[in-house]
C-alpha positions as CSV (number, residue, x, y, z in Angstrom):
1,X,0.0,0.0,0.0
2,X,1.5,3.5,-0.6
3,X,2.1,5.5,2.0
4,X,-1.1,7.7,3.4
5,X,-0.8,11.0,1.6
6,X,1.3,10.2,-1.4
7,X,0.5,9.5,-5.0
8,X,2.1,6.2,-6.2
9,X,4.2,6.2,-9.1
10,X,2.1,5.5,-12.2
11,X,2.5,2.5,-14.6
12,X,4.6,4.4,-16.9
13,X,7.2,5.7,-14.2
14,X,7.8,2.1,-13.2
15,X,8.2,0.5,-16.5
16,X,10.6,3.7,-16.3
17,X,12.7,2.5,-13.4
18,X,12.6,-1.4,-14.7
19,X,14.5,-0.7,-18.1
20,X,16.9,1.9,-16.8
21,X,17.5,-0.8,-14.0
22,X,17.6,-4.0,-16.6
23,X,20.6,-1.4,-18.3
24,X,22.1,-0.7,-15.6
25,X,22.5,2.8,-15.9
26,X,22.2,5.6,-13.2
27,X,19.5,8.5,-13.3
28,X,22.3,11.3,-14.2
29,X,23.3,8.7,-17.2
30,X,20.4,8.5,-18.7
31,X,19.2,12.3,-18.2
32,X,22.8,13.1,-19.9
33,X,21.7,10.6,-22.9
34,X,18.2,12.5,-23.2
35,X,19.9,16.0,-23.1
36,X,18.3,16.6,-19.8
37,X,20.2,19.4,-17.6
38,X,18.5,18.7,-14.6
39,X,19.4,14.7,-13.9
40,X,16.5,15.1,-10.9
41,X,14.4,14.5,-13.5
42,X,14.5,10.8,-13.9
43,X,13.6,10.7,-10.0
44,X,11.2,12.6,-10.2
45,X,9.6,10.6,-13.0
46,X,10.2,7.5,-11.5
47,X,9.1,8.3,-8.2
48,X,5.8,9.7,-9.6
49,X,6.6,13.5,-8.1
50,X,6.1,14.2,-11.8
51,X,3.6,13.0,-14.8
52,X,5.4,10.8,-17.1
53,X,3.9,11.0,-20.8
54,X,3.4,7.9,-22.9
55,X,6.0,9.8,-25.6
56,X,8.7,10.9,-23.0
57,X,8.4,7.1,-21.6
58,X,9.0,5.6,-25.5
59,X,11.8,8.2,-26.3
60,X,13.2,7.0,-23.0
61,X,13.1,3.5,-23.7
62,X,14.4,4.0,-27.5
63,X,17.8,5.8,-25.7
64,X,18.1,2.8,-23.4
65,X,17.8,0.3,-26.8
66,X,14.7,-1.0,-25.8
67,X,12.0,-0.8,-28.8
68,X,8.3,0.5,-28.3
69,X,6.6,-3.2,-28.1
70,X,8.7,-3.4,-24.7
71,X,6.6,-0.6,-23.3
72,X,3.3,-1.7,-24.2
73,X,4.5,-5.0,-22.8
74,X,5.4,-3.4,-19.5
75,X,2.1,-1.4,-19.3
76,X,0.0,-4.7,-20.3
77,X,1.7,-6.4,-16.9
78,X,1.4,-3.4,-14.6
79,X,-3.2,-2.8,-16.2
80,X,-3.0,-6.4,-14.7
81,X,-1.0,-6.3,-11.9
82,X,-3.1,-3.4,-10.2
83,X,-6.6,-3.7,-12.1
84,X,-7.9,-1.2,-9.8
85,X,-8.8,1.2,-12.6
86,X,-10.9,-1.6,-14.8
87,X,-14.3,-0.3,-15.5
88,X,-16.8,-3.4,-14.5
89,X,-20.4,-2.7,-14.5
90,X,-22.2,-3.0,-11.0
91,X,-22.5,-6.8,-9.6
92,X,-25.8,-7.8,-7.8
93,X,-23.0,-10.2,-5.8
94,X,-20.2,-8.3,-5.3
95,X,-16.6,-10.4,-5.6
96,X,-14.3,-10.5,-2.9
97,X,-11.0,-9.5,-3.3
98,X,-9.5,-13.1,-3.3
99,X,-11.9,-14.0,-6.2
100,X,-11.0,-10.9,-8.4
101,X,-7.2,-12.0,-7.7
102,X,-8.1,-15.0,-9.2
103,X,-9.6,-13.9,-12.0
104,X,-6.6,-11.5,-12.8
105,X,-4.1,-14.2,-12.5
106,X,-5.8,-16.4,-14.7
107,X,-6.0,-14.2,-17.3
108,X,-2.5,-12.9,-17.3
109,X,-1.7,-16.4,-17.4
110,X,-4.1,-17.2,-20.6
111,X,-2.4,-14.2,-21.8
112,X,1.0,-14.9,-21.9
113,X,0.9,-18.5,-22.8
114,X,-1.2,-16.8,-25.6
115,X,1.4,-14.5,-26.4
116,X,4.5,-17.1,-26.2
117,X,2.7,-19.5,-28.6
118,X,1.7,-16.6,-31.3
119,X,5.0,-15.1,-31.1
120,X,6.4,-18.4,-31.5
121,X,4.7,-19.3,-34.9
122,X,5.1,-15.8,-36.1
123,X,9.5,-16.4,-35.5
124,X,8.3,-20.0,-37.6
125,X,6.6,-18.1,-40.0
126,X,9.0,-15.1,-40.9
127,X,11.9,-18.0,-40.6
128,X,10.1,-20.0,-43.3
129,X,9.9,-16.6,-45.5
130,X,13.3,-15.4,-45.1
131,X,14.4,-19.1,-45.9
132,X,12.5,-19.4,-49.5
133,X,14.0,-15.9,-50.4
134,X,17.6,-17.4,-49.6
135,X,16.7,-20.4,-51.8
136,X,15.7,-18.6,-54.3
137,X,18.7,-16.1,-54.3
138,X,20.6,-19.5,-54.2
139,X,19.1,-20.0,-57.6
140,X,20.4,-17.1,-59.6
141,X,23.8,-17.6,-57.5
142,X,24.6,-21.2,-59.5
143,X,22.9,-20.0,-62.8
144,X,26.6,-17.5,-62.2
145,X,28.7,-20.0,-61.1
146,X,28.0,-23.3,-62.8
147,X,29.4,-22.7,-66.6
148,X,32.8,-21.1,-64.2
149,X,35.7,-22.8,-63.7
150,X,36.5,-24.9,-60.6
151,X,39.4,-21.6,-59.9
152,X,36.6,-19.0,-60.7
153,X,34.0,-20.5,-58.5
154,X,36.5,-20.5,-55.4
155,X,37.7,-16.7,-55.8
156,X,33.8,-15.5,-56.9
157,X,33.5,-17.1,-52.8
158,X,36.1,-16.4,-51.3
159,X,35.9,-12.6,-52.6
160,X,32.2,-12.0,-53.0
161,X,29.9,-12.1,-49.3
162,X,26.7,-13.1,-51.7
163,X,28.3,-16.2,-52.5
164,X,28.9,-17.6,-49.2
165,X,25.6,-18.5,-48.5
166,X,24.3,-21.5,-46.6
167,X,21.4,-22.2,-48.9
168,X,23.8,-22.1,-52.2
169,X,25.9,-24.4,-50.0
170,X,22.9,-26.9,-50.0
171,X,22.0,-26.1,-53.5
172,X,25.3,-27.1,-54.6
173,X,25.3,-30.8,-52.4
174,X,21.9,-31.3,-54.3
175,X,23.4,-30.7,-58.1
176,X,26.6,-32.7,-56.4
177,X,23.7,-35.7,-56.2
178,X,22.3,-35.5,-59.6
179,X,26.0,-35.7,-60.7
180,X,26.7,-38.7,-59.3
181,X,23.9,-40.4,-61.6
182,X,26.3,-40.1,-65.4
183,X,29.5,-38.1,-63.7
184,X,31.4,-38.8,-60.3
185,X,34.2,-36.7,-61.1
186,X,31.9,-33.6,-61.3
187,X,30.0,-35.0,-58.3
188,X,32.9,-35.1,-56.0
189,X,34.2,-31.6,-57.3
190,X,30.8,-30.1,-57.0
191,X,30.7,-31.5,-53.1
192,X,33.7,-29.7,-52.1
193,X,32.8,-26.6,-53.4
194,X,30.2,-26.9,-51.3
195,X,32.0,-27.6,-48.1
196,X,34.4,-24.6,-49.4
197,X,31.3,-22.6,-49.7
198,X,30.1,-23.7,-45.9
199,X,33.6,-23.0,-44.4
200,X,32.4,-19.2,-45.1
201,X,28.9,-18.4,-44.2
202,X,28.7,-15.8,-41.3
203,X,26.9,-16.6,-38.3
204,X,27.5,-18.6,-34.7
205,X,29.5,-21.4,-35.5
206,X,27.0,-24.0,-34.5
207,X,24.9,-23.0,-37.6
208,X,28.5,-23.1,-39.7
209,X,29.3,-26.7,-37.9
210,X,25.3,-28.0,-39.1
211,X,25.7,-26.5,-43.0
212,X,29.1,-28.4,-43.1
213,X,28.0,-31.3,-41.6
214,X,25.2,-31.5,-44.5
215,X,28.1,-30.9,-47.1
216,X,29.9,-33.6,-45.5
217,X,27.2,-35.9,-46.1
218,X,27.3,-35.5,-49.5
219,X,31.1,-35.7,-50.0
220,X,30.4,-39.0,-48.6
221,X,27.9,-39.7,-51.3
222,X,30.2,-38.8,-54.1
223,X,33.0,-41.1,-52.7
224,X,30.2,-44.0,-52.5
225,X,29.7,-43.5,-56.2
226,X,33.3,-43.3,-57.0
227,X,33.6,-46.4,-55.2
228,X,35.8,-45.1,-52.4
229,X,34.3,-46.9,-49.6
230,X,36.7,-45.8,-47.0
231,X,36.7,-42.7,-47.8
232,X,32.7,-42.4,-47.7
233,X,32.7,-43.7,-44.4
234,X,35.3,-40.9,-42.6
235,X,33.6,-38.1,-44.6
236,X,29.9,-39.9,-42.7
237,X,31.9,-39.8,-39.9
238,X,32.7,-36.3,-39.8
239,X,29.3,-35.7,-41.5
240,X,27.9,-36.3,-38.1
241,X,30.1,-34.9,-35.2
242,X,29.8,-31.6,-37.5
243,X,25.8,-32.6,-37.6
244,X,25.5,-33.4,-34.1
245,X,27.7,-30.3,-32.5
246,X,25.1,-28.1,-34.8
247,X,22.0,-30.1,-33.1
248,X,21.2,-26.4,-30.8
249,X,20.7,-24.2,-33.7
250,X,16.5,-24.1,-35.4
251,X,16.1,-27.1,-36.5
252,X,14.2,-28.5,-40.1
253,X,16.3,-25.7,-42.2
254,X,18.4,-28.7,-43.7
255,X,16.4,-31.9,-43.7
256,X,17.8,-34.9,-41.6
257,X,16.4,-37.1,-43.8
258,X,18.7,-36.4,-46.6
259,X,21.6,-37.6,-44.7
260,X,20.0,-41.1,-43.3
261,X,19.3,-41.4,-47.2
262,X,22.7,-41.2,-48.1
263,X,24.1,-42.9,-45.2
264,X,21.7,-45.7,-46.0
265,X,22.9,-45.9,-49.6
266,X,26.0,-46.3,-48.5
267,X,25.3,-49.3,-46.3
268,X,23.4,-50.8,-49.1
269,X,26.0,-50.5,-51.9
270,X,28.7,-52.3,-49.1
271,X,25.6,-54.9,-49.1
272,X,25.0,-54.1,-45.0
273,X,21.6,-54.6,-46.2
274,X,19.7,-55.0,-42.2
275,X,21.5,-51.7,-41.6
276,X,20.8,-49.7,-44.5
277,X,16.9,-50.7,-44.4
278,X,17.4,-49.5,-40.7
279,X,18.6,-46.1,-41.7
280,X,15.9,-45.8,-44.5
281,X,13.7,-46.2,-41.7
282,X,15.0,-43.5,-39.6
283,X,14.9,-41.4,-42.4
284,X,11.6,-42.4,-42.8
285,X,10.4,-40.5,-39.2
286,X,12.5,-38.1,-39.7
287,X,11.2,-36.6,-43.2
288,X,7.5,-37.0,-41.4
289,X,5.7,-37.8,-43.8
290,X,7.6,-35.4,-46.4
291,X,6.0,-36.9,-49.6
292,X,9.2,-36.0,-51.5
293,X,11.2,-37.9,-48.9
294,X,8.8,-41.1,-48.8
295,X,8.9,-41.7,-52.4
296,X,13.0,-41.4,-52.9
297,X,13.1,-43.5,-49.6
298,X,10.4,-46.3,-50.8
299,X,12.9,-46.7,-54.3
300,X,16.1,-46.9,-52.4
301,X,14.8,-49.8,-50.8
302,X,13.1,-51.2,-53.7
303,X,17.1,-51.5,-54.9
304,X,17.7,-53.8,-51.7
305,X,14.8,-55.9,-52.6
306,X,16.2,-56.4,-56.1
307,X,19.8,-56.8,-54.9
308,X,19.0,-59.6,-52.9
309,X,17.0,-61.2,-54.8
310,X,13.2,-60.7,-53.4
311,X,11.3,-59.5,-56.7
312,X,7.9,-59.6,-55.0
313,X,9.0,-57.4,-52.8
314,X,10.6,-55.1,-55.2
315,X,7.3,-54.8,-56.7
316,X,5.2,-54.2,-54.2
317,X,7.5,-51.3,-52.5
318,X,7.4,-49.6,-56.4
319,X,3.6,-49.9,-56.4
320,X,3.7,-48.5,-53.2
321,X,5.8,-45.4,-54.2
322,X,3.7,-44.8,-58.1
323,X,0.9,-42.4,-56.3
324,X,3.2,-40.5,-54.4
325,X,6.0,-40.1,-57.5
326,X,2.6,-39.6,-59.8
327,X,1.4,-36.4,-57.4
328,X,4.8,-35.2,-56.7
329,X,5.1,-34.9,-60.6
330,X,8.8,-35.5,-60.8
331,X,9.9,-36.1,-64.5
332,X,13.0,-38.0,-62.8
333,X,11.2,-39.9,-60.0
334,X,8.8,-40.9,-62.7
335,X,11.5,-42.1,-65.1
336,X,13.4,-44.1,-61.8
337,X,10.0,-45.8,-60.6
338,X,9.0,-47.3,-64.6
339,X,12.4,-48.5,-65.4
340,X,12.8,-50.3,-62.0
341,X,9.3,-51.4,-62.5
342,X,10.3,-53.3,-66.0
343,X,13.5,-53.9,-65.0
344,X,12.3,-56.5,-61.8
345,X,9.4,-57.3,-64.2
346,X,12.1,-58.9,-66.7
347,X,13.3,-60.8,-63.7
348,X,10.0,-62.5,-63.5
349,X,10.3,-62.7,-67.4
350,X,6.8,-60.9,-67.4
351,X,7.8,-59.4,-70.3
352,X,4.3,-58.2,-71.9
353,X,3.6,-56.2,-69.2
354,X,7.2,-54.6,-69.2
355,X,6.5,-53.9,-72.9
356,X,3.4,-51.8,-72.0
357,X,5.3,-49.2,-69.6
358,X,8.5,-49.6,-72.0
359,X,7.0,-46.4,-74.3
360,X,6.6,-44.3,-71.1
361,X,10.2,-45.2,-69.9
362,X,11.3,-43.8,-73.8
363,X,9.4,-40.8,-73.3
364,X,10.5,-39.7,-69.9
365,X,14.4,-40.6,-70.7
366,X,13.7,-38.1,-73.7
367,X,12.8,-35.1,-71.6
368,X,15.2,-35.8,-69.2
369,X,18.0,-35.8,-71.8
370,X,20.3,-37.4,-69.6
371,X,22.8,-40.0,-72.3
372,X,23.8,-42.5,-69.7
373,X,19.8,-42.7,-68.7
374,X,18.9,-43.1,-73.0
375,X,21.7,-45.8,-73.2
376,X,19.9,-48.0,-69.5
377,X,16.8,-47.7,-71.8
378,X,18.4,-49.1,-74.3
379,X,20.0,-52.0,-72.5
380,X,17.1,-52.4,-71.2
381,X,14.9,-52.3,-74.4
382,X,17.0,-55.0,-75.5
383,X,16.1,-57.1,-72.1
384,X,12.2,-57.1,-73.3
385,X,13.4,-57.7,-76.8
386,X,15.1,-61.1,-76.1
387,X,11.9,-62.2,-73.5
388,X,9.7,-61.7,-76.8
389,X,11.9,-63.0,-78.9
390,X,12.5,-59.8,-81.1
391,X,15.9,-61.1,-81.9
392,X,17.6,-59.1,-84.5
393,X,16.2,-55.5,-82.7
394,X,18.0,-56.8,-79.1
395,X,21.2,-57.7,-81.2
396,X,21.0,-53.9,-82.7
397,X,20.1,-52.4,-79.4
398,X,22.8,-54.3,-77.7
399,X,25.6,-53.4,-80.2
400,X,24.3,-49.4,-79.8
401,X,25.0,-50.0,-76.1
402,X,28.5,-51.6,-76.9
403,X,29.4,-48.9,-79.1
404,X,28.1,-46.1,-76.6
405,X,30.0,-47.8,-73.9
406,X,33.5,-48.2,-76.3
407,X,33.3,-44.3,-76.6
408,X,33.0,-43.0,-73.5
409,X,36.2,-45.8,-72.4
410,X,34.0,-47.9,-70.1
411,X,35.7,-51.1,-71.4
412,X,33.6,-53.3,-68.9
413,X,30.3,-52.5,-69.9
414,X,31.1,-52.6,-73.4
415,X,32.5,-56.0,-73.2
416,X,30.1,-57.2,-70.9
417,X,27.6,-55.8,-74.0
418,X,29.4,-58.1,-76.3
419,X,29.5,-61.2,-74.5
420,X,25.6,-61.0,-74.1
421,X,24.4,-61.1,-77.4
422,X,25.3,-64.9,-78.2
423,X,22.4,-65.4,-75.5
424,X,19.7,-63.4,-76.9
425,X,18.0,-66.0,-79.2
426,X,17.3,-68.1,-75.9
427,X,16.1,-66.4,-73.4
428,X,18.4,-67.1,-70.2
429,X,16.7,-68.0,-67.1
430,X,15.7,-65.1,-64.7
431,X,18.4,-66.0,-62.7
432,X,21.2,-65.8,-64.6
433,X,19.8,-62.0,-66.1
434,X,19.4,-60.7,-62.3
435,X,23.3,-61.7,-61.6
436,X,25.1,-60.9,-64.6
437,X,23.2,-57.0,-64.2
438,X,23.7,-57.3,-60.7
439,X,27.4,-57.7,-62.0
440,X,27.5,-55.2,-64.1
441,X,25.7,-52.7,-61.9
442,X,27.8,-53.5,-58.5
443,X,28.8,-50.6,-56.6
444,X,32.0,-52.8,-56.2
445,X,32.7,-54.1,-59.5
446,X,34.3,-57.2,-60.4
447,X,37.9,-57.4,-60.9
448,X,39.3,-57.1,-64.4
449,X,40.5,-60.6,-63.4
450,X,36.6,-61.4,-62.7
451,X,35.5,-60.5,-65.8
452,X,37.5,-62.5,-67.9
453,X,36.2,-65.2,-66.0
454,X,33.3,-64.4,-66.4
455,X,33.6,-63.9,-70.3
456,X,35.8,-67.2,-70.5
457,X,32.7,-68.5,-69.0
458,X,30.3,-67.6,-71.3
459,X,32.2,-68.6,-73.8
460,X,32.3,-72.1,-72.4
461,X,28.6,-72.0,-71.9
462,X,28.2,-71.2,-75.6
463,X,30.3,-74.2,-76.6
464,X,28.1,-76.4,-74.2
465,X,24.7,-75.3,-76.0
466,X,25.2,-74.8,-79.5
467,X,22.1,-74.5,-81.6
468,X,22.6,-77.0,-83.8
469,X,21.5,-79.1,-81.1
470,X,19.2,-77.0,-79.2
471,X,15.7,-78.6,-77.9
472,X,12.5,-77.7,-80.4
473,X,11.7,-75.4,-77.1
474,X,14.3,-73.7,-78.0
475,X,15.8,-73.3,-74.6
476,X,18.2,-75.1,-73.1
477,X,17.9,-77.9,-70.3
478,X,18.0,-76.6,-66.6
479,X,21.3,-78.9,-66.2
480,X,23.2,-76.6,-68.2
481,X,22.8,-73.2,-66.1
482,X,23.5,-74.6,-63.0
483,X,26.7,-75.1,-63.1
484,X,27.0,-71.4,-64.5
485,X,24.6,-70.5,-61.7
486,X,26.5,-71.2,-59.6
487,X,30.3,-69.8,-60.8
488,X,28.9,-66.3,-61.9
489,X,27.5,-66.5,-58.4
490,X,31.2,-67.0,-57.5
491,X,32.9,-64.2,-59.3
492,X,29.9,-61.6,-58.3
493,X,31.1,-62.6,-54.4
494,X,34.5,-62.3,-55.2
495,X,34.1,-59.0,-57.2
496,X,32.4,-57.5,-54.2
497,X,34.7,-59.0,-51.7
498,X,38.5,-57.7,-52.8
499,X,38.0,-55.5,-55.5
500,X,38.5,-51.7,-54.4
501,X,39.3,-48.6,-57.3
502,X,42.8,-46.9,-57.3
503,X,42.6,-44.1,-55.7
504,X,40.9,-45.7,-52.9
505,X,41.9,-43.9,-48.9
């Protein structure tokens, strides 16, 4: 209660005395800042000896860096601290002063958890703005940089502030992924530009250790492609200490996801199959429910299906992903999900109904323009060929793929092209096509020394079944694949097992 005789100080003179206190700065401080001459002045102001305007009270505030919302927040706590001068219309019952304390408390409560929640989503919000418009700058960032040289690209970063920019950083790791699909050399140089990129962005160095923990991630990608196992696994390591000693900073800027993805593709190219389906399932949660991240997920694991040997299951995870790819409306998710769809089902030699999405395949590879994706249509063109016995167009289509192959000094493919075609007027049991493009498509591939064995064997295979004495079926007894069931099985183990690039950390 204030003292009998004396005028309390108003709610503007204490919301006076709280941010000169919060400051820390004496009366005679702040009247100096305000050009006051007489430094009584803040006294008498704060001890209510004198009327403190609403304007004088802001102007105040604005000196002590304290912006106008801070008053009205301070005047909003004192009108319900002392609700004495509330106008409430008379009560039959009047309230007792314990139930109108009540009341005031629950509303100031109601009021701030209002406030903290609103004020909350609007941070969310204007986060979610600002980060678009940094995307987006991203954009016309890489439209500059990506016909520069590797030398330009580092100097227009290292010299220009626009350039070192979190979200080109993350636009850069994306293009460093579609690399990877037709060129690992561009992949891996496009990866550390981005980690060159991340080692500059401005801010606390929590949000420059989560950016370059992203990068890292997909350094680690580019190595997987390139076959560098090793070295995919230290840069996944430091992926996530760099990830992890980030984790205080906003989270869902740079999607989680994206690195159980890669991380999972790793473990499923070095055929740690339980562990990369584990990962994919993290990844899973962590996208929640993103339908972008379901449907890359749901095709990644498709490829374990297939790699093991489960075609059913390969199957049902693709129909599983078509509505999602179909709404999503991505011409390259489309063009992934049909060619794995005829590709497993070949396996089953269904090969009328992977005639009737074959055209769609064609199409999308066309719009995509992308030559190592035209010449896996091909190839596999010439897979539906042989199952309908088309045999002269899988022999042309098979020679294109040699030839493409031969140019572009992929001397395994090209040969493993060749050796094919004395198959292709009897259509090779399913298993025998699942492990010889297993073979060819390993992450790990064979040896040089594998291959030759594997060519010597087919060469052996053709002296054992020569059509002159071929069944009226026109396919060979089951005795005569097993045994090169079981060898090619051999080699593909042994491939997998010893064989590592040069280069290789």
């Amino acid at each position: 209660m204030p003292r009998e005789g004396k005028k309390p100080p108003s709610s503007q003179a204490l919301a006076l005395l709280y941010l000169r206190s919060k400051r820390d700065w004496s009366q005679k401080e702040l009247a100096g800042r305000l050009g006051w001459a007489d430094d009584k002045q803040v006294s008498r102001y704060e001890r209510g000896g004198r009327e403190l305007s609403r304007k004088t009270l802001e102007t105040a505030a604005e000196v002590l860096g304290y912006p106008p919302e801070a008053v009205e927040a301070l005047l909003f706590i004192g009108h319900w601290i002392e609700p004495g001068g509330l106008e409430e219309p008379p009560l039959p019952e009047p309230l007792s002063p314990e139930v109108r304390r009540s009341i005031d408390r629950s509303c100031l409560t109601l009021a701030w958890s209002f406030l903290d929640g609103w004020r909350a989503e609007l941070v969310r919000a204007v986060t979610r703005v600002k980060v678009e418009m940094s995307r987006r700058q991203a954009q016309d960032l890489w439209a500059r940089l990506k016909s520069a040289t590797r030398q330009d690209r580092r100097e227009a970063v290292a010299n220009l502030p626009e350039f070192q920019s979190w979200a080109l950083a993350e636009l850069v790791c994306h293009e460093s992924e579609k690399a990877a699909a037709h060129k690992v050399e561009t992949a891996l140089e496009l990866a550390d530009l981005a980690l060159y990129i991340a080692g500059r962005i401005p801010g606390e160095e929590r949000w420059r250790s989560r950016v370059e923990g992203y990068c890292w991630a997909y350094l680690a990608n580019a190595r997987r492609v390139a076959n560098d196992f090793v070295g995919a696994d230290k840069a996944f390591a430091r992926a996530w200490e760099l990830w992890k000693a980030g984790a205080a900073v906003v989270p869902g800027i740079l999607a989680e996801w994206r690195l159980l993805e890669r991380e999972a593709s790793l473990r499923r190219a070095q055929h740690r199959f339980p562990e990369a389906l584990d990962l994919f399932e993290k990844a899973k949660v962590a996208s929640k429910g993103e339908p972008l991240a379901t449907a890359r997920i749901l095709l990644n694991k498709e490829h374990i299906h297939e790699q093991t040997g489960d075609v059913q299951a390969a199957l049902t995870t693709l129909r599983e992903a078509a509505p999602i790819v179909e709404e999503l409306g991505d011409i390259r998710l489309r063009f992934v999900l049909l060619f794995k769809m005829v590709n497993n089902l070949c396996h089953l030699q269904r090969y009328g109904e992977a005639g009737v999405y074959l055209p769609q395949v064609r199409e999308l590879v066309i719009q995509l323009g992308n030559e190592m994706d035209l010449i896996r249509v091909v190839w596999l063109s010439a897979r539906v060929a042989v199952g309908e016995g088309r045999r002269g167009e899988a022999i042309a289509d098979l020679e294109q793929v040699r030839q493409h192959f031969t140019a572009r000094g992929l001397a395994y493919d090209a040969a493993l092209a060749s050796t094919m075609r004395p198959w292709l007027p009897w259509s090779l049991p399913s298993s025998i096509w699942r492990r010889s493009a297993r073979l060819r498509c390993e992450i790990w591939p064979v040896q040089w020394v594998g291959f030759f064995r594997l060519k010597g064997l087919l060469g052996k295979l053709w002296q054992r079944s020569p059509f002159s004495w071929m069944p009226p079926s026109g396919k060979p007894p089951p005795s005569i694949w097993q045994p090169v069931s079981a060898e090619l099985s051999g080699i593909v183990a042994e491939g997998s097992e010893r064989h590592r690039p040069p280069g290789s950390t």
